[in-house]
Residue, then its C-alpha position, 0 to 999 in steps of 0.5 A: x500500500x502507498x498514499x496517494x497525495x490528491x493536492x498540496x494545500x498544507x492540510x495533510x489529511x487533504x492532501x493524502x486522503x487515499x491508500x492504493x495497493x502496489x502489486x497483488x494482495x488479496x482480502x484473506x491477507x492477515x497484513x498489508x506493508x504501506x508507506x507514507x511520506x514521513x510528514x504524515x507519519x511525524x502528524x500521527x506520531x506527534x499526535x499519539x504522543x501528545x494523547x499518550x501524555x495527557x491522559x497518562x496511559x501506561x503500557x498496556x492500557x487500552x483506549x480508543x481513538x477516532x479521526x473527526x474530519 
């Protein structure tokens, strides 16, 4: 899988907003490698960690996240 960049207007979300499969794979497929450009990665990551922090999650917990668009 790769992301699929649509536009460049500085909102990252906008801008990648789709994934295409590269080569052949099937839905029975249990893992999928993708990769994204690294400032969606750094958005993501960022934010996790950010999260992790404020609400002090130790290894282990569980908890849900949603994406509001």
């Amino acid at each position: 899988m790769t992301a699929v960049q649509a536009d460049s207007t500085g909102d990252l979300a906008t801008d990648w907003p789709t994934i295409t499969p590269l080569g052949t794979w099937n839905v029975d497929q249990k893992c999928v490698r993708g990769h994204i450009p690294g400032s969606l990665n750094s958005e993501a990551g960022g934010w996790y960690g950010t999260f992790v922090k404020s609400v002090r999650l130790a290894d282990g917990d569980p908890f849900w996240a949603f994406v509001i668009a």
